[in-house]
N, C-alpha and C positions, 0 to 999 in steps of 0.2 A: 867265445866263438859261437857259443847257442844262439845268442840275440841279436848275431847278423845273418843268421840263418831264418832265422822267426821273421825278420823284417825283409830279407831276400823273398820268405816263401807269400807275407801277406803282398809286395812287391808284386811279384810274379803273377800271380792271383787278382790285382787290381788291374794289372794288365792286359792279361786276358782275360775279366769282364767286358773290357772297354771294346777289346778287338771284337769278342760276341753280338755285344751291341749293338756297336757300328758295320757289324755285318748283315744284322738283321735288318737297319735299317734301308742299307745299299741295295737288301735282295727285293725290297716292299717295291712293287711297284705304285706311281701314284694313279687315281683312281679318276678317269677323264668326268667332268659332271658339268661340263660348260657346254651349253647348247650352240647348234651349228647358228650361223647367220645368212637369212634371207632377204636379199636386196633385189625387190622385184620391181622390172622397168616398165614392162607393157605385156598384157595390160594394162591399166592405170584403172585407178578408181571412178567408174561413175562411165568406164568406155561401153560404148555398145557395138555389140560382135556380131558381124552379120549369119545371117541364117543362109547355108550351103556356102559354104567359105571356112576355109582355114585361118586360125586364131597365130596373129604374131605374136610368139610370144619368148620373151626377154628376159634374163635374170641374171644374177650373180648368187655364187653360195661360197661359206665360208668355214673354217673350223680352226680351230687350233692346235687340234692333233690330227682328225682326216675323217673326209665325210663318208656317207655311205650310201645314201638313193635320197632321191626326192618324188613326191607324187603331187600331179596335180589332180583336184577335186573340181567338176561343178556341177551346182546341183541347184533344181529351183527354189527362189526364197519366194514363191506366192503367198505363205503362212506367214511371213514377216516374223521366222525365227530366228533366235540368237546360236551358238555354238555351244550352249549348255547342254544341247534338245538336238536331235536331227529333223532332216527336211522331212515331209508329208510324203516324197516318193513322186510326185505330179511331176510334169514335164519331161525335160530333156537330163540326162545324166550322162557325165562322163568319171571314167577315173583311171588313171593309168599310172606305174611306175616306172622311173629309170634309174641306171647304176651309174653313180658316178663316186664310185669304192677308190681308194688307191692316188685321190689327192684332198690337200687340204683346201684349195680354191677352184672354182669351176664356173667359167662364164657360160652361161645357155641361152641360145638363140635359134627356135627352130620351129617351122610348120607344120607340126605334126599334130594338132588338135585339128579336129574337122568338127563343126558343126551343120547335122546331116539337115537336110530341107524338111524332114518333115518335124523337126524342135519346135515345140509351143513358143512361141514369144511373149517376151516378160522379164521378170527382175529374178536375178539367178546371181548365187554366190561362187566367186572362182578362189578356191582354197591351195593355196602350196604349203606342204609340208617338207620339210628337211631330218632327217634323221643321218645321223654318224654313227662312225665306228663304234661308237664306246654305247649306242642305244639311247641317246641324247635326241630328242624330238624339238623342234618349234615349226610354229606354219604361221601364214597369214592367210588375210580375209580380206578382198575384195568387193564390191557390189558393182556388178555391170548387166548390162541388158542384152536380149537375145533381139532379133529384129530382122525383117525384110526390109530392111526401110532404110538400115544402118549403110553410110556411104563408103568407099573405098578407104582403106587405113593407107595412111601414106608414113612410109617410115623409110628411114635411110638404112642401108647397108652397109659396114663397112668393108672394105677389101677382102674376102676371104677365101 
């Protein structure tokens, strides 16, 4: 009778390690470390943005768990810097953020950059960043021109 008692109690004992275990692992949450995704439409590379005129400007954003703001940067590249280094501060600068917390996809389409008449014209970097819930960043980098010169953008709308 003892040594199905011994084998009941080591039993019992393997059992509830397993249940521990497997509860520990149920409580863990997993740890988001995938960066969101930037699919930017227009500008496009190499566009040039007129001076006193609102910037069209077009994107999609992505995550896989859920995003959290995006900002766009632009700032002049007269120094022909890379993104190691910041700009020299000369020209025209803008930078603004927005919230777009509470989904995981977000299409953006809006006029809300204004570049004001008195902007230096010249070659100027337009930077989007993406950052998510989880503190997960990626941006991109552009190269486009600031201009009096630049002629009307014609872009189609769709129904909205």
């Amino acid at each position: 009778m003892r040594t199905i008692n011994i084998f009941s109690v080591i039993g019992l004992a393997a059992v509830l390690s397993l249940t521990v275990v497997s509860c520990e692992k149920e409580g863990k949450e997993e740890v988001d470390t995938t960066k969101p995704v930037i699919n930017l439409i227009e500008p496009e590379e190499g566009d040039v943005l007129q001076i006193g005129a609102d910037v069209h400007f077009e994107m999609e954003l992505s995550d896989d768990v859920m995003l959290g703001s995006y900002k766009v940067e632009i700032h002049s590249n007269f120094d022909g810097h890379g993104h190691e280094t910041k700009a020299d501060g000369e020209g025209f600068f803008f930078d603004r953020s927005w919230d777009v917390s509470g989904q995981r996809n977000a299409s953006i389409h809006h006029h809300e950059i204004f570049i004001p008449e008195d902007a230096e014209p010249g070659d100027y970097h337009l930077m989007v960043y993406c950052l998510d819930a989880a503190g997960n960043e990626t941006y991109v980098v552009i190269n486009v021109e600031l201009s009096h010169e630049a002629g009307e953008h014609e872009h189609e709308h769709e129904d909205e």
